[in-house]
gemmi code that builds the backbone of each chain (N, CA, C; Angstrom):
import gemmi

chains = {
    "A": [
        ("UNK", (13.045, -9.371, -24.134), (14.501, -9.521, -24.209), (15.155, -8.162, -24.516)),
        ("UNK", (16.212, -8.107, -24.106), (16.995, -6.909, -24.094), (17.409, -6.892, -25.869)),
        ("UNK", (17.724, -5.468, -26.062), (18.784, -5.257, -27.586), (20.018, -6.156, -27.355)),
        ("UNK", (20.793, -5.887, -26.258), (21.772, -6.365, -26.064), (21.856, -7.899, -26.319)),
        ("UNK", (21.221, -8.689, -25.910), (20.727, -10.107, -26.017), (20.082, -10.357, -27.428)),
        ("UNK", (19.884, -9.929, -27.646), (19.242, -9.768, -28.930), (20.674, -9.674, -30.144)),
        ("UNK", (21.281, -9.442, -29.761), (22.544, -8.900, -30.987), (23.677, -10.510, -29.975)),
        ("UNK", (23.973, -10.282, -29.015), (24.957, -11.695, -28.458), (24.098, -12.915, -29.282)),
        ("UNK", (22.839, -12.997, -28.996), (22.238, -13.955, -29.591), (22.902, -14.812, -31.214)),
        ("UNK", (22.428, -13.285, -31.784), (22.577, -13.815, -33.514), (23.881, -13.802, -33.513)),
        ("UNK", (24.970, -13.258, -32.396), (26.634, -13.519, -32.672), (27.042, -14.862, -32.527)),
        ("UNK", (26.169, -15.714, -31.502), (26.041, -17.159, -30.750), (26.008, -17.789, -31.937)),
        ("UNK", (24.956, -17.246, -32.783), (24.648, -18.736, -33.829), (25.235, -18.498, -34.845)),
        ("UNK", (25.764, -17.294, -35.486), (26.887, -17.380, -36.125), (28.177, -18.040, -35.915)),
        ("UNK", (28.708, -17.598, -34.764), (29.946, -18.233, -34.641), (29.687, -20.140, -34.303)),
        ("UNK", (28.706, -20.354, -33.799), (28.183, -22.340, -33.598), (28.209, -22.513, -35.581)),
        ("UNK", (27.769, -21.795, -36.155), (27.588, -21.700, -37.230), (28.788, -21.785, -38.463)),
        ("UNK", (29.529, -20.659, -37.835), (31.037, -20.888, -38.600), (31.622, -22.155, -37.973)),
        ("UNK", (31.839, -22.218, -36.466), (31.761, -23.946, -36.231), (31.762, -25.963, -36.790)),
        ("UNK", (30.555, -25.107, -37.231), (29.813, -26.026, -38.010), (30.426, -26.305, -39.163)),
        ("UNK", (30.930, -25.196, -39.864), (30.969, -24.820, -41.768), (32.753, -25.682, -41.511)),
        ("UNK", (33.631, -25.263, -40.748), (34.941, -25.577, -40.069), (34.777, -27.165, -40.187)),
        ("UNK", (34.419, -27.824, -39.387), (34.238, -29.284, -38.526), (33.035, -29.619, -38.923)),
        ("UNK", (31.654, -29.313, -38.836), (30.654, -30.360, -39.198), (30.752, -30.978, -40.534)),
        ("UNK", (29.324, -32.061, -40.798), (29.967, -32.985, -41.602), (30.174, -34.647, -40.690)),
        ("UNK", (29.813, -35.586, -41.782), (30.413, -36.754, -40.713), (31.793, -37.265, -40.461)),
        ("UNK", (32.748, -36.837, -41.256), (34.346, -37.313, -41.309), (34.779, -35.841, -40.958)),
        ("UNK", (34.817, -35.008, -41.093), (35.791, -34.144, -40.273), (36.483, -34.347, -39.652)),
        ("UNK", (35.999, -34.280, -38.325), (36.791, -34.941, -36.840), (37.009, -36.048, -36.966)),
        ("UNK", (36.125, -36.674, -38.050), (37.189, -38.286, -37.989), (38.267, -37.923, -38.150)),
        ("UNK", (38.754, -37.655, -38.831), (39.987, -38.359, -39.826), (40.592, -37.067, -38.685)),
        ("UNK", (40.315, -36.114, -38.260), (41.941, -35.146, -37.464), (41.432, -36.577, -36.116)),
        ("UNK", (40.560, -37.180, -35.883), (40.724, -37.870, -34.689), (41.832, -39.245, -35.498)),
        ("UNK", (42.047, -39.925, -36.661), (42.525, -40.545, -36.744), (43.934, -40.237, -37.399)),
        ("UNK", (44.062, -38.759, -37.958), (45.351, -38.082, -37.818), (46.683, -38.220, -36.392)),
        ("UNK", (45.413, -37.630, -35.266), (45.930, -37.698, -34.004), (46.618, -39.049, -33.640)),
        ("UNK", (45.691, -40.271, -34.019), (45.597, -41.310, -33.307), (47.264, -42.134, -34.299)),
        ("UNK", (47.848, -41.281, -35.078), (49.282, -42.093, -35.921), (48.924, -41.711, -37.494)),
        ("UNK", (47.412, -41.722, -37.733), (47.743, -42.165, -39.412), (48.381, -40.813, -39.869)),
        ("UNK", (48.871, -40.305, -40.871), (49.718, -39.430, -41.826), (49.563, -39.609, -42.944)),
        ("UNK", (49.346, -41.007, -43.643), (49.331, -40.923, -45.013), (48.133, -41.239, -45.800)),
        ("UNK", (47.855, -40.461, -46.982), (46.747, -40.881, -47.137), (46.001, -42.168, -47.421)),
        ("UNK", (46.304, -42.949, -47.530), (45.748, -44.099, -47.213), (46.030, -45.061, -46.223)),
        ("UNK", (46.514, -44.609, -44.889), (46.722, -45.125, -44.002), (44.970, -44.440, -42.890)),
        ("UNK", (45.194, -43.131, -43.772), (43.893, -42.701, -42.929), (42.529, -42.662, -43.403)),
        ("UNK", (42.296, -43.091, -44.998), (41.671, -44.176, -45.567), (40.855, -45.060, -44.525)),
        ("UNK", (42.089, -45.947, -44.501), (41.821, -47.266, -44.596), (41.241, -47.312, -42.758)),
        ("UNK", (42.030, -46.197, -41.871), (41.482, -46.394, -40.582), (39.849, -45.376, -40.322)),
        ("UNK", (39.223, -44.688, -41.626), (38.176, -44.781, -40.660), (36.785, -45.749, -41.765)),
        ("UNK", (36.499, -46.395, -41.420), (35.655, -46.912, -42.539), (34.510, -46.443, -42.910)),
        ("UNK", (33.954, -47.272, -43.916), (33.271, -46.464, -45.528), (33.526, -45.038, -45.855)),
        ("UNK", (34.851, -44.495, -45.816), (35.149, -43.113, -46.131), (35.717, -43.491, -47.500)),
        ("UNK", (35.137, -42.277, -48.420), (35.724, -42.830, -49.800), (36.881, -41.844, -50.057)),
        ("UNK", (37.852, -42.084, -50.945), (39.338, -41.587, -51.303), (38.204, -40.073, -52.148)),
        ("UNK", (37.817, -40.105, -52.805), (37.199, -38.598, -53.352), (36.637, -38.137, -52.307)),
        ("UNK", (35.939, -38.048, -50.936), (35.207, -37.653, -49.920), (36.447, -37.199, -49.118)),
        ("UNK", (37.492, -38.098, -48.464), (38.680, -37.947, -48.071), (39.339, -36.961, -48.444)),
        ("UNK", (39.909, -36.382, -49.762), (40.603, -35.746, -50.597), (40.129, -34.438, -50.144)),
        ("UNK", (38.779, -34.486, -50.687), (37.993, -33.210, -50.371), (37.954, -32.702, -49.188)),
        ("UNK", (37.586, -33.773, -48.316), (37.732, -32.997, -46.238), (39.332, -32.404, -46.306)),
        ("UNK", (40.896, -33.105, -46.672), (41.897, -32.900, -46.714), (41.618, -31.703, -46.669)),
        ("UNK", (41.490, -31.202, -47.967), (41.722, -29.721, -48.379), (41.246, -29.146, -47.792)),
        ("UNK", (40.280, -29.130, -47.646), (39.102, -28.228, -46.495), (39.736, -28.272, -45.324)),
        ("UNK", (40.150, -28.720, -44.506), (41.151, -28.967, -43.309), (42.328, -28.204, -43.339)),
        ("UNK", (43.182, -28.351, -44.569), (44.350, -27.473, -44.536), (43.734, -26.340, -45.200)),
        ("UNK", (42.827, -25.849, -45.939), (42.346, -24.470, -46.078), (41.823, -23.724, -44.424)),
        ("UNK", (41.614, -24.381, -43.716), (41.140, -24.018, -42.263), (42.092, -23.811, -41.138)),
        ("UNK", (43.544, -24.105, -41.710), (44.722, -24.200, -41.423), (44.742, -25.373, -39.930)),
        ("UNK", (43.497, -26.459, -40.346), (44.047, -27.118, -39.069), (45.319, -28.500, -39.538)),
        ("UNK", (45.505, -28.687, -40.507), (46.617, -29.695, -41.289), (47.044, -29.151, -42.250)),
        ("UNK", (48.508, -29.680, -42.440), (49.141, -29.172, -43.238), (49.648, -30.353, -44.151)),
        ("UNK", (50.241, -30.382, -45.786), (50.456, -31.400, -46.158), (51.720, -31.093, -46.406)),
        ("UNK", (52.326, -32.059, -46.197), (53.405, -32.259, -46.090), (54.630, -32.747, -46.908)),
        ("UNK", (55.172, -32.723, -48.280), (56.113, -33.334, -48.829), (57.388, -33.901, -48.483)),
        ("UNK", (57.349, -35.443, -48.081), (58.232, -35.453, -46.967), (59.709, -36.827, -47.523)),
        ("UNK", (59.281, -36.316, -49.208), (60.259, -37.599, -50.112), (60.096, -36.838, -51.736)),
        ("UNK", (60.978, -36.601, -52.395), (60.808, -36.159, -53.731), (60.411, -37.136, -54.610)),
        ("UNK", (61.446, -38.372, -54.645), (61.372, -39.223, -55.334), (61.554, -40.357, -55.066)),
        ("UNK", (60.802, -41.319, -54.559), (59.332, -41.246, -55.165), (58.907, -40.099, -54.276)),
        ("UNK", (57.731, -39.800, -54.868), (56.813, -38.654, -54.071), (56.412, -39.004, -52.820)),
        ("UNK", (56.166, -38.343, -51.654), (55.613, -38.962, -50.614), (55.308, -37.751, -49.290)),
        ("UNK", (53.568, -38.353, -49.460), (53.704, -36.980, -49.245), (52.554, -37.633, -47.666)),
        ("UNK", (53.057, -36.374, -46.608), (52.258, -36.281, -45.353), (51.341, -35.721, -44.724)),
        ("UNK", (50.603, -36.066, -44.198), (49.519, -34.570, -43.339), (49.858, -34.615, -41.816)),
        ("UNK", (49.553, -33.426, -41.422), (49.865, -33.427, -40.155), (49.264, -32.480, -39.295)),
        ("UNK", (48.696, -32.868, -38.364), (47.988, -31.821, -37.469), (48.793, -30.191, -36.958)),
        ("UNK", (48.404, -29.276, -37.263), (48.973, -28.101, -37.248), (48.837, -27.849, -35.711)),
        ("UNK", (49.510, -26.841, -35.183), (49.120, -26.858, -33.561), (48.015, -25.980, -33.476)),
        ("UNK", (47.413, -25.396, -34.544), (46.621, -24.821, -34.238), (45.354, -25.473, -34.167)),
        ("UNK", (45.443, -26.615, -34.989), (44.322, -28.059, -34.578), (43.925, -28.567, -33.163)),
        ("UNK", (45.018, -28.137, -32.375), (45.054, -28.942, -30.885), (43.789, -27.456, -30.252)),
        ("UNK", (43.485, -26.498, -30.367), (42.299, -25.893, -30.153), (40.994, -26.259, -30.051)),
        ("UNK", (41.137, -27.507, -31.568), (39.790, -27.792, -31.039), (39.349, -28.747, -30.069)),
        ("UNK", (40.296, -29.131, -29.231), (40.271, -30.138, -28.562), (38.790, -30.306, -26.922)),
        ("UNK", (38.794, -29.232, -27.061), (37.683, -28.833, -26.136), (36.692, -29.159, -27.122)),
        ("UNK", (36.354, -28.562, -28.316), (34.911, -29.108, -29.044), (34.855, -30.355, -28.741)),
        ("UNK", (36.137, -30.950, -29.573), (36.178, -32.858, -29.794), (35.810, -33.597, -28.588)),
        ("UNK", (36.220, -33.192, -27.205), (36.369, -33.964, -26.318), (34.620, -33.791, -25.504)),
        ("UNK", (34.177, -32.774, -25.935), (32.696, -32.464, -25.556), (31.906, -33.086, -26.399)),
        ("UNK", (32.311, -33.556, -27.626), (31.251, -34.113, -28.792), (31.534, -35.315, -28.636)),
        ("UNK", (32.640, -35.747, -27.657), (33.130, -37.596, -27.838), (31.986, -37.703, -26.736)),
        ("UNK", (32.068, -37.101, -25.536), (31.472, -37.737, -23.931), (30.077, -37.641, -24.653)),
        ("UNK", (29.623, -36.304, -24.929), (28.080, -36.469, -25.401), (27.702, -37.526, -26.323)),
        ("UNK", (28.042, -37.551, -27.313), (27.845, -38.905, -28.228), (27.636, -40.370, -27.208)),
        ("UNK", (28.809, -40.094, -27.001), (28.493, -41.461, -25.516), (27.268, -41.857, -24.860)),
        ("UNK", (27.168, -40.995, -24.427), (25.893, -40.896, -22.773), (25.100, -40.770, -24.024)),
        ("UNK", (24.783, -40.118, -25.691), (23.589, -40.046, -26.126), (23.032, -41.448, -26.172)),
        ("UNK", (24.185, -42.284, -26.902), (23.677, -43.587, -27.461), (23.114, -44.505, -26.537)),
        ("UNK", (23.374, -44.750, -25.291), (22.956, -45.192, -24.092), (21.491, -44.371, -23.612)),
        ("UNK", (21.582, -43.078, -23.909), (19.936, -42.334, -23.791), (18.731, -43.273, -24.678)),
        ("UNK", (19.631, -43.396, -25.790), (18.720, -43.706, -26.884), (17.979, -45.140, -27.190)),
        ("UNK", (18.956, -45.757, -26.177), (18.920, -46.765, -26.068), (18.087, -47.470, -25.011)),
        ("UNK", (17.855, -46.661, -24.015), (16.964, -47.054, -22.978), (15.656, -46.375, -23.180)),
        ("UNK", (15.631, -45.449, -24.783), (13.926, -45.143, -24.577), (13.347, -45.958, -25.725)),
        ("UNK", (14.269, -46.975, -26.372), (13.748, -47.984, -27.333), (12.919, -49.339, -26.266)),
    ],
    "B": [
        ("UNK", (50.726, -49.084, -33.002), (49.506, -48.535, -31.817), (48.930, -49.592, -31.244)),
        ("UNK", (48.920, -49.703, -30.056), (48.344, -50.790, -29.099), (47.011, -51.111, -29.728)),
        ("UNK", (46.409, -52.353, -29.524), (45.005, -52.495, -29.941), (43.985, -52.261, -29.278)),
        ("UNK", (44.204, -51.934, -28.191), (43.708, -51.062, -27.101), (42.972, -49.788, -27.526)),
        ("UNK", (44.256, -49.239, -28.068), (44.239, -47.925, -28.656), (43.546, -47.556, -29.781)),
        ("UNK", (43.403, -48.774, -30.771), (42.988, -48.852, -31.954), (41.411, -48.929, -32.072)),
        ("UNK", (40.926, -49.690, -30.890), (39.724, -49.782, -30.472), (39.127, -48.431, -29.950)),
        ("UNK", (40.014, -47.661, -29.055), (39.106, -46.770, -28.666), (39.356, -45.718, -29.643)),
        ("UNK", (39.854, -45.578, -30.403), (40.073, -44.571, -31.720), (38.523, -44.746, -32.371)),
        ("UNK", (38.485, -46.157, -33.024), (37.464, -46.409, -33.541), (36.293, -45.990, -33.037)),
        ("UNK", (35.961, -46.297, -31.288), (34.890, -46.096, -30.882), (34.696, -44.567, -30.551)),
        ("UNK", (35.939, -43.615, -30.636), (35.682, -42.106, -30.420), (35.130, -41.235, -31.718)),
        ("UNK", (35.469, -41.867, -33.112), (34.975, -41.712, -34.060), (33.128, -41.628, -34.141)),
        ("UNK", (32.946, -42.890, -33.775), (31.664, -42.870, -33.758), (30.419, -42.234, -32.650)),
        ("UNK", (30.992, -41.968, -31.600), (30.806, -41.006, -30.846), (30.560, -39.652, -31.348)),
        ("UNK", (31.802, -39.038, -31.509), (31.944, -38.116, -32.602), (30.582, -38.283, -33.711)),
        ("UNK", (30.724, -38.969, -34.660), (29.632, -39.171, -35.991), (28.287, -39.189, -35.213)),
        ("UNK", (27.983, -39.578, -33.946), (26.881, -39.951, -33.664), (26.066, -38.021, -33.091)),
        ("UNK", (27.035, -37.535, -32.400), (26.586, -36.121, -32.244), (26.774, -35.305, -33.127)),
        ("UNK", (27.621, -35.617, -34.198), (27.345, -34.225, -35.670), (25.921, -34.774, -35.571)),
        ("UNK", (25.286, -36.571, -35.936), (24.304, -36.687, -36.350), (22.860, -36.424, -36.019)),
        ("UNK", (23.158, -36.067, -34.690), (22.101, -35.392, -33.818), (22.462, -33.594, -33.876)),
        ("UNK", (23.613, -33.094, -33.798), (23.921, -31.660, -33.244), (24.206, -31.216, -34.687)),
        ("UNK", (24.763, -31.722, -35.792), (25.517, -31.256, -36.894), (24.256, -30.450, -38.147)),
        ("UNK", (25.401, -29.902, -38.812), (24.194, -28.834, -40.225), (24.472, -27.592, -39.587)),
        ("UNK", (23.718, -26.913, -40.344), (23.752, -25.397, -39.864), (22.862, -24.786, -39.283)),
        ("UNK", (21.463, -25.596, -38.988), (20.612, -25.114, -38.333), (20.104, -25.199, -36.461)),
        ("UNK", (20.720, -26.534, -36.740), (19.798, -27.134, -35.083), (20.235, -26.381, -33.677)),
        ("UNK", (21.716, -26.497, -33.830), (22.723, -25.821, -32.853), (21.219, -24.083, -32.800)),
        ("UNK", (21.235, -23.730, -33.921), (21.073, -22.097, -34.247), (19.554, -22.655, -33.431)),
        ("UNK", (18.959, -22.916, -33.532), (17.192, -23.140, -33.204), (17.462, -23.594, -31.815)),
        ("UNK", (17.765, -24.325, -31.483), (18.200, -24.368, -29.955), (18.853, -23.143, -29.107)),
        ("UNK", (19.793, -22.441, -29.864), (20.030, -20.845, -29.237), (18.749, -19.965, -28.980)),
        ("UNK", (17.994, -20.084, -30.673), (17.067, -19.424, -30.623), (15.722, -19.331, -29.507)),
        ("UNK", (15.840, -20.934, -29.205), (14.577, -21.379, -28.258), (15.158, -21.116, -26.649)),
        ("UNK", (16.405, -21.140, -26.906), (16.716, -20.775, -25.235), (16.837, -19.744, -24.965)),
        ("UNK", (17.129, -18.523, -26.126), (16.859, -17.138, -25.557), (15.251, -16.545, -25.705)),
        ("UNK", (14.702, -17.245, -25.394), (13.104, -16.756, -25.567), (11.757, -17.494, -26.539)),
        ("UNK", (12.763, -17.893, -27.823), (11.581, -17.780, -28.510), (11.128, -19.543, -29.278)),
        ("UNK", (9.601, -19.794, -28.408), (9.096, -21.065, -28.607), (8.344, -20.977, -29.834)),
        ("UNK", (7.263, -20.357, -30.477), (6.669, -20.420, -31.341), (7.494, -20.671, -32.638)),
        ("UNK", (6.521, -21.349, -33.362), (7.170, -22.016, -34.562), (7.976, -20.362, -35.477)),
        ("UNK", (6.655, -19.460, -35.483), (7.169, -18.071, -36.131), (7.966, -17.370, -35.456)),
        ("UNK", (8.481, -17.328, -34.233), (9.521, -16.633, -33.688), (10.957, -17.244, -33.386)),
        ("UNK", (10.726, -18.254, -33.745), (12.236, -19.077, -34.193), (12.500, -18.375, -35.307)),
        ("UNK", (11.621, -19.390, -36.233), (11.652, -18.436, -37.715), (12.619, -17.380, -38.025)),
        ("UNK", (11.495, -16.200, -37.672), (11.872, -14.821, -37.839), (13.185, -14.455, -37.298)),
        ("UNK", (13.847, -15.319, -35.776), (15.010, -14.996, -35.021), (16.123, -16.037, -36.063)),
        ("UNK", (16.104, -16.901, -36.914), (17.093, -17.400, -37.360), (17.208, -16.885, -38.185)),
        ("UNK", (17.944, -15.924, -39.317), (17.963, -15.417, -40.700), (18.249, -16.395, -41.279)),
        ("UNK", (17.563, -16.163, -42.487), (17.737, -17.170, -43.313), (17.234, -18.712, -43.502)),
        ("UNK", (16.616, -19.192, -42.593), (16.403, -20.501, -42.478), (14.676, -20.392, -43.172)),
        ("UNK", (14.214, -21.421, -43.685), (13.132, -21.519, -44.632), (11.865, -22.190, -43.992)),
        ("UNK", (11.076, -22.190, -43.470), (9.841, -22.913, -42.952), (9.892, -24.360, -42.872)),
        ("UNK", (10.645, -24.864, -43.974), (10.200, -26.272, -44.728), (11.177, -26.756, -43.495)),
        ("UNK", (12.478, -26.025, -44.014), (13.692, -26.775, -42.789), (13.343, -26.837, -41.523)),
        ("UNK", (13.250, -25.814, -41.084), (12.898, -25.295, -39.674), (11.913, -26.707, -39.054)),
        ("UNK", (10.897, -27.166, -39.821), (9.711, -27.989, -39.835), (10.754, -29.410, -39.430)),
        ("UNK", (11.332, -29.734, -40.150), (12.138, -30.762, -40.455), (12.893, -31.255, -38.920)),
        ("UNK", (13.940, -30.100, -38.739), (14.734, -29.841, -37.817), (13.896, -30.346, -36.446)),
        ("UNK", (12.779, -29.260, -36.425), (12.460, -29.647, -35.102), (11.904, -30.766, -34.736)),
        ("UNK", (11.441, -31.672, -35.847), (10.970, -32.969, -35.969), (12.514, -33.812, -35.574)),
        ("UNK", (13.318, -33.732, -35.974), (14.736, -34.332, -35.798), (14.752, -34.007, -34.701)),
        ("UNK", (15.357, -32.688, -33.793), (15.228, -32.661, -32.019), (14.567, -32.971, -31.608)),
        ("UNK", (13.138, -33.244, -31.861), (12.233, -34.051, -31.218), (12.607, -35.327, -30.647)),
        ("UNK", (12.631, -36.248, -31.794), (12.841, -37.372, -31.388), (14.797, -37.821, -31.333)),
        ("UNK", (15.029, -37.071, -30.554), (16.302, -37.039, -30.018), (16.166, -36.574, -28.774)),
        ("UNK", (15.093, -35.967, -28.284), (14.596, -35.959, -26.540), (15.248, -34.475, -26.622)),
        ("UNK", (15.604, -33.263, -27.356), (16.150, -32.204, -26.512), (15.045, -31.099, -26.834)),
        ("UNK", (13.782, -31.345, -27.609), (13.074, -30.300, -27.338), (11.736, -31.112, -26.944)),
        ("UNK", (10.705, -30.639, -26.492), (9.504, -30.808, -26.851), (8.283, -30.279, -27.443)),
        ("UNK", (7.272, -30.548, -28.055), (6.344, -30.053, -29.275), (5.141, -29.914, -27.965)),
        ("UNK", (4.525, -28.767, -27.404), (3.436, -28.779, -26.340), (2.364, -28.129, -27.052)),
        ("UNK", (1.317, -28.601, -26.986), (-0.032, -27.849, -27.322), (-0.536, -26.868, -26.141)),
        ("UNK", (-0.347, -25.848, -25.734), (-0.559, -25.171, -25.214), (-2.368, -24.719, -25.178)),
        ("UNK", (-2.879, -24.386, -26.415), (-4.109, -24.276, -26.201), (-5.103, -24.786, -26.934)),
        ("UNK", (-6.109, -25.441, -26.870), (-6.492, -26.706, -28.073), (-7.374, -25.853, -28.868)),
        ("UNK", (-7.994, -24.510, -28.509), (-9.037, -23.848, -29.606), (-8.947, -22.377, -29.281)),
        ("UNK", (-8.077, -21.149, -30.103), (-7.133, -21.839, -30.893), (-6.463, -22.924, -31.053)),
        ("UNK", (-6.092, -23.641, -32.131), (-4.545, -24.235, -31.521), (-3.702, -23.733, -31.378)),
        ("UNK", (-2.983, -23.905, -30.757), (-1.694, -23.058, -30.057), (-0.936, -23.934, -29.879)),
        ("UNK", (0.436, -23.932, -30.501), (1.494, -24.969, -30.250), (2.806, -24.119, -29.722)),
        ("UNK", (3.477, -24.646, -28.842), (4.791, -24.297, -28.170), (5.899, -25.219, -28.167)),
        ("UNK", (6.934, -24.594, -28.814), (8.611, -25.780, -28.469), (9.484, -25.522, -27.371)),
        ("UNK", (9.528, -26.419, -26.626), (10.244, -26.246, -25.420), (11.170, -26.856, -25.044)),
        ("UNK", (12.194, -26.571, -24.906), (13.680, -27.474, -24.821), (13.586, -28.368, -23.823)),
        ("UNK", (13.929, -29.767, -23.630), (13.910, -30.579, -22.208), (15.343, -30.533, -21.429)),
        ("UNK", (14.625, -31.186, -20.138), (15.721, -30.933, -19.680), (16.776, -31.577, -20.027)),
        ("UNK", (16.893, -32.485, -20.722), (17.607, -33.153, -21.335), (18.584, -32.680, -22.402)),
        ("UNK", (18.361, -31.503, -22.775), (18.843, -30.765, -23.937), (19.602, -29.825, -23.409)),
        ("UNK", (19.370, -29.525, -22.031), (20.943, -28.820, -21.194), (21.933, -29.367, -21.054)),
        ("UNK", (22.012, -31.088, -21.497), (23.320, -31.916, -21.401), (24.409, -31.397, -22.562)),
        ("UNK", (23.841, -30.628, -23.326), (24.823, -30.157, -24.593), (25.186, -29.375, -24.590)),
        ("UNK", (25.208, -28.270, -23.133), (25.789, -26.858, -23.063), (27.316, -26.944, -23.504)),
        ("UNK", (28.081, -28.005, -22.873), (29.520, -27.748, -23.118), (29.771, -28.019, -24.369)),
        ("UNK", (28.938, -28.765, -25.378), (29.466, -28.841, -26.498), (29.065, -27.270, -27.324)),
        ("UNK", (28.175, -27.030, -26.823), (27.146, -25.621, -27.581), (28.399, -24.371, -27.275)),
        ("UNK", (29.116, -24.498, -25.731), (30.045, -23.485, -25.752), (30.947, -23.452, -26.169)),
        ("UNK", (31.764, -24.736, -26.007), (33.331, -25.067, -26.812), (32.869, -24.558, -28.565)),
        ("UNK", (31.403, -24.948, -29.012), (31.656, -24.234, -30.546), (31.489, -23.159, -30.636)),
        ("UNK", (30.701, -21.917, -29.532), (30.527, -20.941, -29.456), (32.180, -20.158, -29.687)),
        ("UNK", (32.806, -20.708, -28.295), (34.229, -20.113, -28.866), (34.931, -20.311, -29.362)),
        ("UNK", (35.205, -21.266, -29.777), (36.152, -21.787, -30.815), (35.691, -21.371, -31.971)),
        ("UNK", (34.465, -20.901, -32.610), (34.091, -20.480, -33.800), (34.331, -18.601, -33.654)),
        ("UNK", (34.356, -17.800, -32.275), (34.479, -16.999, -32.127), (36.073, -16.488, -32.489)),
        ("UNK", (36.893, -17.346, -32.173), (37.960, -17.192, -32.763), (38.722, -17.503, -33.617)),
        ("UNK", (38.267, -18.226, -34.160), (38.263, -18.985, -35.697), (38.325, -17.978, -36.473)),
        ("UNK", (37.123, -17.456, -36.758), (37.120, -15.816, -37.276), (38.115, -14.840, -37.466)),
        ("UNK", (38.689, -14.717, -36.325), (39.537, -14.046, -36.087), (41.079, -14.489, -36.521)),
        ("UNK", (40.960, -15.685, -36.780), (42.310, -16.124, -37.063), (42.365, -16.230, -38.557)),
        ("UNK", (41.347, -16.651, -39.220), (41.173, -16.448, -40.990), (41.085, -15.085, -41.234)),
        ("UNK", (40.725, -14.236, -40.375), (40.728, -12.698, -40.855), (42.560, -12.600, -41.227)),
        ("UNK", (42.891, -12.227, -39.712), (44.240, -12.218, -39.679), (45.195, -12.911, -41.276)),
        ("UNK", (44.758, -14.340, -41.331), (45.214, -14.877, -42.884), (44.894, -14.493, -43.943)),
        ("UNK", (44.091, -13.572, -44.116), (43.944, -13.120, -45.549), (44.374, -11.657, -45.860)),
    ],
}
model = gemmi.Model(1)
for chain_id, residues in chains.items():
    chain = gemmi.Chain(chain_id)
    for i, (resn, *xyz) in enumerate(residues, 1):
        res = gemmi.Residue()
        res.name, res.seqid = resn, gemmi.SeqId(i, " ")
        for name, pos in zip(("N", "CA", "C"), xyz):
            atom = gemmi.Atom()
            atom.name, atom.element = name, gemmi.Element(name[0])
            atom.pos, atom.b_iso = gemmi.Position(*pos), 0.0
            res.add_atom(atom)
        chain.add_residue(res)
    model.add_chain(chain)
structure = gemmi.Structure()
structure.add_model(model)
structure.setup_entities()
């Protein structure tokens, strides 16, 4: 193998890598997929993806708007009330998401015909 | 939201969950780069991933295994000689492998910029 290939290489699995650190995880892309899909509040997006717990939730939140793909939103003083919302810079990852939905697909059907 | 809609939300989720659960972590994506630019032996993965530990590495490729995208070949029975070889089956994940390639490539670049 070339130097050159040799250095693109370890840039490849870094950046799949920072990738990963961003979005992997099993709720990540949930919840910006059930962001997308209407929910906003936090327990509207709770309650739409199931067995996600409110401390697990909380935690992806932040991690999400530290990644600047959601932002939260204060959208009532009193009472408090507060929103998330997909940043446009979220709509980027839409090429990952839409490559990890079809594959997931066709996997489970793979997996399924070598049982 | 239509229930239409609500349904296929649900079922894109798990799609989604089902390929972090095969593709997701920080290693597999990286060992699959590693094995497609050259290197099959258990020690030249290794050595080409920084950082990754024997034990994992061991683990991992036991997990792609039986997910059909590599295979474990005995190449020579005395020595033994063992070889990992990606199937063809494991080229079905290029578009997801590239959408994180770049999207993590510029990811980078956009948290630089923020700090």
């Amino acid at each position: 193998m070339e130097v050159q290939d040799e250095i693109n290489f370890q840039e490849k699995i870094k950046w799949v890598q920072d990738t990963m650190f961003v979005l992997g995880g099993k709720w990540k892309l949930a919840i910006i997929i059930a962001m997308y899909h209407g929910n906003k509040r936090f327990n509207d997006i709770s309650i739409s993806i199931p067995t996600i717990t409110n401390r697990v939730l909380s935690k992806e939140l932040k991690h999400l708007e530290e990644n600047l793909l959601i932002k939260r939103v204060v959208v009532s003083d009193y009472p408090i009330k507060v929103e998330y919302r997909l940043t446009e810079y979220c709509y980027t990852i839409s090429e990952v998401l839409i490559a990890m939905e079809n594959w997931g697909k066709q996997h489970r059907e793979k997996i399924k015909k070598k049982e």
